[in-house]
N, C-alpha and C positions, 0 to 999 in steps of 0.2 A: 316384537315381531321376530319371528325364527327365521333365518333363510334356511332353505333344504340345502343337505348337505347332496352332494354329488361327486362322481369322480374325476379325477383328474383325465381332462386330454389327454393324448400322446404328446402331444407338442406341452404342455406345462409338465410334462414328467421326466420330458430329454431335458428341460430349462433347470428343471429342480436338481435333476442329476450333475449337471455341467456346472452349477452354483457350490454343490455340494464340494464337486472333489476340487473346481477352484480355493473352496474357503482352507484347502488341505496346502496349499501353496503359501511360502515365504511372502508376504507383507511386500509389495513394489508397485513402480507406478504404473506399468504392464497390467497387476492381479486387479488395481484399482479401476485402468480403462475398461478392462473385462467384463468387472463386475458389475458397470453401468452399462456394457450392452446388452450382458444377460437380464438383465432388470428390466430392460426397454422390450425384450423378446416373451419375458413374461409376462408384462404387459399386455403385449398383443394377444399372444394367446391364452391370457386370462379373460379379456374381453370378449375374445370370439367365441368361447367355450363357457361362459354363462348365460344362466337361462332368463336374469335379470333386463340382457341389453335383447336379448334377442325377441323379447315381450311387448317393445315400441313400435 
């Protein structure tokens, strides 16, 4: 099965952007809390911007 490819949200492309220039940042335990709450942001707006969840 293929999933259809689709665009990115606004909101997964500010998440993608803000993951990006963290991963440009020194190694600490600041970059590491960071990078689980952008995780958690993409999450959300992963879920709410596929056409998978919105088909139930």
């Amino acid at each position: 099965m293929t999933i259809p490819s689709r665009p990115c949200s606004p909101a997964l492309d500010e998440v993608n952007a803000e993951i990006r220039r963290l991963m440009e940042e020194p190694v600490c335990a600041r970059r590491t809390e960071e990078y689980f709450r952008l995780l958690s942001l993409w999450t959300e707006a992963a879920r709410s911007s596929t056409p998978w969840t919105k088909a139930a």
